[in-house]
BALUM-694422 format. One record per residue (C-alpha): x, y, z. Coordinates in pm, whole numbers, padded with zeros to 5 digits, always signed. Example, Ala and Ser with C-alpha at 12.3 -4.5 7.8 and 13.67 -1.06 7.14 Angstrom:
<atoms>
+01230-00450+00780/+01367-00106+00714/
</atoms>
This chain:
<atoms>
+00333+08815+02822/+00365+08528+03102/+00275+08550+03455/+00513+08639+03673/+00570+08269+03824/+00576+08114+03501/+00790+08333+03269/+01029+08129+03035/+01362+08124+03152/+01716+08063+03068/+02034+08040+03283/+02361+08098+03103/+02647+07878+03240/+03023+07791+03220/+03244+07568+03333/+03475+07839+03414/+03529+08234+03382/+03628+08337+03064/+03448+08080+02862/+03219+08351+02723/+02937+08411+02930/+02886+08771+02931/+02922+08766+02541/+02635+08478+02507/+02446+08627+02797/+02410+08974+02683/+02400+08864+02286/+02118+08652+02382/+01942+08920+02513/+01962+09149+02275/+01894+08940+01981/+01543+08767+02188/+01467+09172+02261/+01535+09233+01861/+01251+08968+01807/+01001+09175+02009/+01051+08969+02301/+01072+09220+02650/+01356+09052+02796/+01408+09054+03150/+01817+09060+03216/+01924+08925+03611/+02329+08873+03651/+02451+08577+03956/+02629+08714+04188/+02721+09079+04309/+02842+09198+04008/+02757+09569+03871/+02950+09587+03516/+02755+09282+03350/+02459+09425+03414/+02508+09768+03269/+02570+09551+02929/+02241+09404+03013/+02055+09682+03065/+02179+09816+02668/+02081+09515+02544/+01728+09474+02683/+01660+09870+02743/+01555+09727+03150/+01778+09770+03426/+01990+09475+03455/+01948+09305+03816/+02167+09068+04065/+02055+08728+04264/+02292+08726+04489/+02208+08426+04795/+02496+08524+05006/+02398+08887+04977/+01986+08832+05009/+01997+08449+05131/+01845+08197+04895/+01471+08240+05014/+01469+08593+04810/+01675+08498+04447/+01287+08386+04340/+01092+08649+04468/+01355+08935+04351/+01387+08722+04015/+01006+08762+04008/+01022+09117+04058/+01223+09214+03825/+01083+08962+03541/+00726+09094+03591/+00550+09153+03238/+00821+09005+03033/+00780+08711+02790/+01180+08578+02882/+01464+08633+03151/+01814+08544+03070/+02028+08459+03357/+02385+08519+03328/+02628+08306+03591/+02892+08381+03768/+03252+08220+03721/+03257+07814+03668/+02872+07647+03753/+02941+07560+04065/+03187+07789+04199/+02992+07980+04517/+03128+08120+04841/+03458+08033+04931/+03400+07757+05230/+03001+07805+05172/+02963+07463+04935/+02694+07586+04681/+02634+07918+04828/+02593+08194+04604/+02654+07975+04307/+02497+07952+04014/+02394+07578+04023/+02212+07748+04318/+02028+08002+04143/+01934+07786+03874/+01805+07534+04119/+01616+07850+04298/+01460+07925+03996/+01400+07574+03863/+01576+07709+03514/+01725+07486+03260/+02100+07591+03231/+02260+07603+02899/+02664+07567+02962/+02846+07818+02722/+03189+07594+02625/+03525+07749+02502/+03583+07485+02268/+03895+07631+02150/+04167+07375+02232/+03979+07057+02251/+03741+06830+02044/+03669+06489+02174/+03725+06574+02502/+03465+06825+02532/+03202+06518+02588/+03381+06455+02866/+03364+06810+03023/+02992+06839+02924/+02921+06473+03068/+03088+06566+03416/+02894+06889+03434/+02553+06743+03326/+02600+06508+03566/+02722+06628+03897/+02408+06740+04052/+02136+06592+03924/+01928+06865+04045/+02062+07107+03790/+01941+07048+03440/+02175+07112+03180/+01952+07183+02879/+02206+07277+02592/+02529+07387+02494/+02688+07674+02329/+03015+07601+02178/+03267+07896+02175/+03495+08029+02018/+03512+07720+01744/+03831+07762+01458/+03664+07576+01146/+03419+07376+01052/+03610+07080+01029/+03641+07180+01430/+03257+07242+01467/+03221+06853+01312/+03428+06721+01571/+03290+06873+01865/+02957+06791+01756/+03014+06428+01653/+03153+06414+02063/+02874+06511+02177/+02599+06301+01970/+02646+06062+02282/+02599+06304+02550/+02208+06363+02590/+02326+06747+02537/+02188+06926+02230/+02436+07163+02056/+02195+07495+02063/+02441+07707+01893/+02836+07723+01780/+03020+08069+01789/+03339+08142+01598/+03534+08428+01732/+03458+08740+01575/+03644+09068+01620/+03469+09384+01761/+03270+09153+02024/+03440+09144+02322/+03467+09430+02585/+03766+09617+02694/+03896+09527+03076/+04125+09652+03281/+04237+09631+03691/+03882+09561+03790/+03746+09374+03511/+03517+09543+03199/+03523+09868+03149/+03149+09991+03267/+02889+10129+02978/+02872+10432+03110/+03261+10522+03065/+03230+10398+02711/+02866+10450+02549/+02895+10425+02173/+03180+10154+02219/+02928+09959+02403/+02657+09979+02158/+02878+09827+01917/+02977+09582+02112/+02635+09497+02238/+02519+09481+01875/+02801+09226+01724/+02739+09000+02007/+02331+08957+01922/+02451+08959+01567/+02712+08681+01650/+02420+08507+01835/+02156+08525+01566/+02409+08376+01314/+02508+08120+01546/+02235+07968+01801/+01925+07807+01743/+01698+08079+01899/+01400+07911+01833/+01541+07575+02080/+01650+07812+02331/+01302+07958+02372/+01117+07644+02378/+01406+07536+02617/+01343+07850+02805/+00937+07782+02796/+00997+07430+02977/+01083+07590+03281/+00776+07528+03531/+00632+07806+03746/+00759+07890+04103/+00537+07917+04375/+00710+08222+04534/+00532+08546+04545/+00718+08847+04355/+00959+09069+04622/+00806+09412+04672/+00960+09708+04839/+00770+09729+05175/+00627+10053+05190/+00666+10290+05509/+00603+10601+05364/+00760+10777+05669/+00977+11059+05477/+00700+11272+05319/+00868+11332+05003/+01225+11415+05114/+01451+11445+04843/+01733+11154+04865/+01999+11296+04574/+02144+10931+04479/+02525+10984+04268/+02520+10806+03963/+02711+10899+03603/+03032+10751+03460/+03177+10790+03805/+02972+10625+04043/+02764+10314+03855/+02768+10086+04108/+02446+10040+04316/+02147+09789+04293/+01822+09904+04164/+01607+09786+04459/+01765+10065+04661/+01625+10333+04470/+01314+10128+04487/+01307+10076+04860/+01439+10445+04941/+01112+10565+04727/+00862+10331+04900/+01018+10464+05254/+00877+10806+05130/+01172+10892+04965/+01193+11152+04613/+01533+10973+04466/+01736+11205+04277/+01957+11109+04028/+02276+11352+04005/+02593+11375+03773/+02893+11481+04051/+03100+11498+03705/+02871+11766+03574/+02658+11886+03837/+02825+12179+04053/+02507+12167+04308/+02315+11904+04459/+01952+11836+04360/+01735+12125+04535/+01596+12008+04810/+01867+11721+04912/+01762+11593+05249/+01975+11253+05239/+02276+11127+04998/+02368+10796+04856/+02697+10737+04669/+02756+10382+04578/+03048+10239+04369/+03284+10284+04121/+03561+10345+03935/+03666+10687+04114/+04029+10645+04068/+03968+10680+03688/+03777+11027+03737/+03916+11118+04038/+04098+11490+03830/+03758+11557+03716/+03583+11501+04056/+03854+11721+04231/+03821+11955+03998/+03423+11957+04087/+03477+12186+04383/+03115+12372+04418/+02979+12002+04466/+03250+11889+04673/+03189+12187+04924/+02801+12132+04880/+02836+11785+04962/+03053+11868+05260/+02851+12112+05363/+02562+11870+05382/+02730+11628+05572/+02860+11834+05812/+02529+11979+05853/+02439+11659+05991/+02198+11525+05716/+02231+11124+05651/+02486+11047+05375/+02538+10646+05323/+02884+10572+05108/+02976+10267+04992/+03359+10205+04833/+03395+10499+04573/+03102+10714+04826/+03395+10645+05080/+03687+10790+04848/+03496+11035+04746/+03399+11150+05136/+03824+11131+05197/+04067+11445+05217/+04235+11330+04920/+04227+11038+04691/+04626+10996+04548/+04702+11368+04634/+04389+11482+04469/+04114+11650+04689/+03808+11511+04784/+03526+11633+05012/+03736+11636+05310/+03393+11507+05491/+03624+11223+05657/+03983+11275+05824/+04109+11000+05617/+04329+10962+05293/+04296+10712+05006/+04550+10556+04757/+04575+10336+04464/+04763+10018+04568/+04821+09708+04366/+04667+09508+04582/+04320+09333+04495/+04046+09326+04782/+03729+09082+04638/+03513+08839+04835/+03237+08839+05033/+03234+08982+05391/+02990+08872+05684/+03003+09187+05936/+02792+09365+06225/+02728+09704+06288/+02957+09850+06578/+02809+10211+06596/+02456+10323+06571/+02427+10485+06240/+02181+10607+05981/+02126+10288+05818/+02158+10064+06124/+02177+10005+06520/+02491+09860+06618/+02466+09455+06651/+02314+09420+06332/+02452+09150+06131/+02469+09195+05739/+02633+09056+05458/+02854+09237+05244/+03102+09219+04951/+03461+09405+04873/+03617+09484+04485/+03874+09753+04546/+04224+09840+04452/+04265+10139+04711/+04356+10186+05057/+04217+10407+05291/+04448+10549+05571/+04280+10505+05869/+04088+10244+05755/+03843+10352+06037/+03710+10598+06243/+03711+10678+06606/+03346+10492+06582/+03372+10256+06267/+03073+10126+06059/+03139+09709+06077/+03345+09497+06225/+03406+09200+05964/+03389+08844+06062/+03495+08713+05691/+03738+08602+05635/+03991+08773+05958/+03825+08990+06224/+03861+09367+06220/+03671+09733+06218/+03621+09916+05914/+03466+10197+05768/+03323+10562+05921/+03054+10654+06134/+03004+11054+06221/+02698+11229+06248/+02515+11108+05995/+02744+10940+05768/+02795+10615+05731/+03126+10563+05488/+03263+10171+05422/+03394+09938+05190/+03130+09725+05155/+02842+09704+04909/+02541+09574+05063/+02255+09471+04960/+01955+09624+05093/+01687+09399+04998/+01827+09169+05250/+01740+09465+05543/+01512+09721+05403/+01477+09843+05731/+01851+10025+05635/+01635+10203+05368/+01310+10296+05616/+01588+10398+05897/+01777+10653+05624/+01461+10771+05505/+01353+10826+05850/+01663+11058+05942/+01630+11272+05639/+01278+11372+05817/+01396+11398+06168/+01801+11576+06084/
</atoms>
């Protein structure tokens, strides 16, 4: 077991999506965890599906460092956090090395991170339709910022082994080590669809399997051994671990927090920051679970994929009218993106909890990217002229896409108002992160004592 500033470290890199990341990531994980290893799993960016693939392989929760979301001074001390007692972290990135925040430069990148966390990157290649030239790619990404050290590659996705022997003879020259060469192997990859993988918790077994052939694929092909002493050569950072501020103001309120196949997207530092405000968090099923936890004082929905249980919700009505009744009781209820469906009349003609005055459909329509907003209306989690960062992934439209007092008005990338503030809800689009503000948690925590 290492210190918490010194743990061994790895950061998984590509040049671009789809070179294989998540499959290197999360097999790397689970074969270092298979060695006895407690494996601490982090995911760049503000990403919620990698990590449940994470959290299988390692059996921790997986967690993001996200430095548009938090702002760079916290990706070590959260890193910190959530690596505390483990002998490795592994690091997956986020879409090409340096791709960040559109018009930010580095932002939110995961050069960045790696540069945060003084990590040794190893770039994960798709090898598939080149050979000499990949000494070329690997020489331009070594290379560009010299701040960011490129310890190894991982070839992907390699046809032969006459293949392999080319793309290794390339890159005798580089300075790079090959640390490991993966054919492709059926029964690895993970299913996607209109928002990208299909989460674990829609598909449990499935995603057992799948974590399993990757660590197998990983154990056959990488030099473990390399990557750890590659890992081990990271130097310790001088930042302290992040710890939920405590303000134990809520005296053991229950806070009933929606999780299940239908709502899997939130970070784990909220549950964290809502318990050290005082909070009991509650973990309920609104798939399965016709009430809501005795004693609810305060609900959190976060994200998900609602449109894909949206019958069965509907068809929840005893929790629908609980949760309605709760809200309009006045208690604080924070929804973000499938909490805001879910809070609608209807969602595609099926009905919701009728909380809000406001419909949602499917459209085909992607909205992804970042969003910096303020607070317009006072609300449970904020007064109004607060400024926080924020981040969209939806294919629905919500009809009006704001109330008569709206939760932000968004400054990235056009200005406009968004989202629903009444009593004490507080419904939007955007996932935030609340690590950034815990005074969002203390506030919430606050109003389930006082409503």
């Amino acid at each position: 077991m290492s210190s918490p500033s010194s743990v061994p470290r790895l950061v998984v890199a590509a040049p671009s999506s789809g070179s294989g990341k998540t499959t290197v990531a999360t097999g790397l994980m689970a074969a270092f965890a298979g060695r006895g290893l407690t494996v601490s799993p982090h995911k760049v960016g503000p990403d919620y599906i990698d990590p449940g693939y994470h959290a299988l392989a390692t059996g921790r929760a997986g967690r993001n460092l996200d430095a548009y979301l938090c702002g760079p001074e916290l990706i070590a001390p959260l890193f910190l956090h959530g690596a505390r007692g483990c002998g490795l972290a592994v690091v997956e990135g986020v879409m090409g090395l340096y791709d960040g925040a559109a018009g930010e430069g580095e932002l939110a990148s995961t050069a960045q991170v790696a540069k945060l966390l003084r990590a040794p990157v190893v770039l994960v290649v798709d090898a598939s339709s080149q050979s000499r030239s990949v000494a070329a790619l690997v020489h331009g990404f070594a290379s560009w910022d010299p701040q960011v050290r490129i310890g190894g590659v991982i070839l992907n996705k390699v046809a032969s082994d006459r293949h392999e022997e080319l793309l290794r003879d390339a890159l005798d020259a580089s300075g790079v080590p090959v640390l490991g060469v993966l054919r492709r192997v059926a029964g690895v990859g993970t299913p996607s669809r209109h928002l990208g993988l299909v989460p674990v918790a829609e598909r449990r077994a499935e995603a057992v399997e799948a974590v399993a052939a990757m660590a197998e694929q990983v154990r056959q092909g990488c030099d473990l051994d390399a990557l750890y002493a590659l890992a081990r050569s990271a130097g310790a950072l001088p930042d302290a671990p992040w710890e939920a501020p405590a303000c134990g103001t809520g005296a053991g309120d229950v806070v009933a927090v929606a999780g299940g196949p239908a709502f899997t997207f939130s970070y784990a530092e909220h549950g964290e920051l809502l318990a050290a405000a005082g909070a009991e968090v509650v973990v309920f099923d609104p798939l399965r679970d016709e009430r809501l936890p005795d004693g609810t004082a305060g609900l959190f929905i976060g994200g998900g994929f609602l449109e894909v249980s949206a019958a069965e919700l509907s068809a929840n009505g005893p929790l629908r009218k609980a949760v309605a009744e709760l809200a309009l009781g006045g208690a604080p209820v924070a929804a973000e993106c499938a909490g805001l469906l879910y809070l609608c009349r209807e969602l595609d003609g099926q009905p919701m909890c009728g909380v809000l005055d406001a419909k949602a459909r499917m459209s085909e329509r992607l909205t992804l990217g970042y969003r910096d907003a303020v607070a317009v209306s006072d609300s449970v989690l904020a007064v109004a002229g607060t400024r926080m960062r924020g981040h969209e992934f939806h294919r629905t439209v919500v009809e009006p896409a704001a109330g008569a007092a709206p939760a932000w008005g968004v400054r990235v990338p056009a200005r406009r108002v968004e989202g629903f503030v009444q009593q004490g809800v507080h419904a939007s689009y955007l996932h935030t992160h609340w690590a950034a503000t815990p005074g969002a948690a203390h506030r919430f925590v606050e109003r389930c004592r006082t409503s």
